[in-house]
N, C-alpha and C positions, 0 to 999 in steps of 0.2 A: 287390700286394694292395690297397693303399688306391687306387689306380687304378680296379681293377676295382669297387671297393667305390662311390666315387663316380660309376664310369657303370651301376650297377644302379638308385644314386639318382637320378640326374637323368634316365635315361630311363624310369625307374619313372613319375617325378614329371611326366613329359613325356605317358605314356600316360592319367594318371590326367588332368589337362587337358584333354587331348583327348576324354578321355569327356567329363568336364565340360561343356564346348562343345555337345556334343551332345546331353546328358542335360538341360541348365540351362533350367529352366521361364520366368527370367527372361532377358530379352534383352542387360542392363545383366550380369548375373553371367555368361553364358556369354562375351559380351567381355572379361568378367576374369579369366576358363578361359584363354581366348586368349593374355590376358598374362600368364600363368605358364608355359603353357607354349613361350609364346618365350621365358623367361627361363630356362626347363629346357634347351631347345634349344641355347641359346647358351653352357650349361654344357658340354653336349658337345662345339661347336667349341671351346672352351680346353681340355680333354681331350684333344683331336686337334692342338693346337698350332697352332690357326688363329684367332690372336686375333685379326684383322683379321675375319674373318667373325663372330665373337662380338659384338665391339662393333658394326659392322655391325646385326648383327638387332638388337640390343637399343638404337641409335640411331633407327635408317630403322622397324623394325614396332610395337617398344614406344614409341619416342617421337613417332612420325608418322601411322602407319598406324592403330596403334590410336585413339589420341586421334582421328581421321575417322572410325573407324569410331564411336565412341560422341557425337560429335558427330549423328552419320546417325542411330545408333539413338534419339537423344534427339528428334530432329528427325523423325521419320517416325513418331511416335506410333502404334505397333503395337496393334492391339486384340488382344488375346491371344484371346477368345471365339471371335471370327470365322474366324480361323487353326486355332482347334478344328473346327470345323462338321462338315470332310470329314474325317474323321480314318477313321471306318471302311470309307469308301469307298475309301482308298487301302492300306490294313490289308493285304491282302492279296497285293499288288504290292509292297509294303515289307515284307512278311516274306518271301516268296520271292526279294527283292534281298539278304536278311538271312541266308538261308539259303547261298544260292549263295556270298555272300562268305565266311561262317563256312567251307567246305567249302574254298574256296582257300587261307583261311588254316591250315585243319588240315595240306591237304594240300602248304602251304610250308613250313611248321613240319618237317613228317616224314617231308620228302622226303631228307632226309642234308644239304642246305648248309649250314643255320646247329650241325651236331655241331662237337666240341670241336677236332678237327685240318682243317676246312673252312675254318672261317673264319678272314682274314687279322689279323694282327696290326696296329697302329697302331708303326709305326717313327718315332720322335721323332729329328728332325734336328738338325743342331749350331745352333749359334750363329749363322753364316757365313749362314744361309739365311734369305733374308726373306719369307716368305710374302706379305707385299701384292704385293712384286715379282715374283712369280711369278702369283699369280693375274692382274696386270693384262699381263705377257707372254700368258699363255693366252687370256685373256680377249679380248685384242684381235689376236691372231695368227688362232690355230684357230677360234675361238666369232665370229668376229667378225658374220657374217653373222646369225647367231640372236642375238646383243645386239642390232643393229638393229630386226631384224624384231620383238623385243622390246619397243622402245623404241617402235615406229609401232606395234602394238597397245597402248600405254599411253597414248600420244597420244593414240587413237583411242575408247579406253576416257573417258577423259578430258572429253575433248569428248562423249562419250556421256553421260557423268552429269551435265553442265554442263547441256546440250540439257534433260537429263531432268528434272532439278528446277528449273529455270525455271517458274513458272506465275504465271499472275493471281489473286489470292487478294481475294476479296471484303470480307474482314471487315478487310484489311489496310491501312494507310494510309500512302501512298506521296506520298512527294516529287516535284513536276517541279520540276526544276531550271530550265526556260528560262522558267519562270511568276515562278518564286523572281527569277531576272538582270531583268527585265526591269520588277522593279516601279518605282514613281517616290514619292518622299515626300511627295508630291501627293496620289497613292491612299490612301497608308498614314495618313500626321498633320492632324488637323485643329485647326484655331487655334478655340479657343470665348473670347469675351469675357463677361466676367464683369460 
């Protein structure tokens, strides 16, 4: 009973987030949507007895990922206005994207899988069973080829955003280093007699 009670909360509190994110006028407040509700998220793997994936999220997304992302958003000075402009022009492709999805979710909702005797139970294992050690057998037996392919799209991603925020910036002022190496004290000091 207080199982079920704690996963109404945290995936209540997980959905309410994710609105958030979506709904948040502000750029800096929907990345703090984000952080809650990974911290909702990761309530639920220790409900499922998957504490290795808990701290997990809430190391690697809350303490890495996020902190880049609002790094980015701080760093990319978003004009909120200009992001308004096309709003009615796209109104009506985005209510019909709105529509279509509300209609999938009715119709997953009320199709019979998630009624009371559908869905499966969370069965809690002993003691004996160490979930890191089992993720990292699956993970690197079965999955092995989709962790890779993983891995070189992150790469790829990676160098992608490297490339991407590179620019020359005019108003900015920039160090050369082999200007710096190669001065002489000669250029720099001069001897005045008095």
């Amino acid at each position: 009973m207080l199982e079920t009670a704690f996963f109404y909360m945290f995936a209540g509190l997980t959905v309410l987030g994710g609105m958030g994110v979506v709904l948040a006028r502000n750029t800096m407040h929907s990345v703090m949507f984000l952080v809650f509700c990974f911290f909702n998220a990761s309530g639920l793997f220790f409900l499922l007895d998957a504490e290795f994936l808990g701290i997990i999220l809430i190391l690697i997304y809350v303490g890495a990922v996020m902190v880049l992302f609002m790094f980015v958003v701080m760093m990319l000075e978003v004009n909120a206005a200009k992001l308004r402009e096309g709003f009615l022009q796209y109104l009506p492709l985005g209510g019909m994207i709105a529509a279509i999805l509300m209609i999938e979710f009715i119709a997953a909702s009320s199709s019979g899988v998630f009624a009371e005797g559908a869905m499966a139970t969370a069965a809690h294992f002993g003691q004996e069973v160490n979930n890191t050690k089992e993720i990292g057998q699956i993970l690197y037996t079965k999955y092995l080829l989709g962790f890779e392919i993983a891995a070189i799209i992150l790469l790829v991603a990676l160098i992608g955003a490297v490339v991407l925020t590179i620019r020359e910036r005019k108003d900015a002022k920039y160090q050369n280093m082999t200007a710096q190496v190669k001065v002489r004290r000669e250029d720099r000091v001069r001897k005045v007699s008095m």
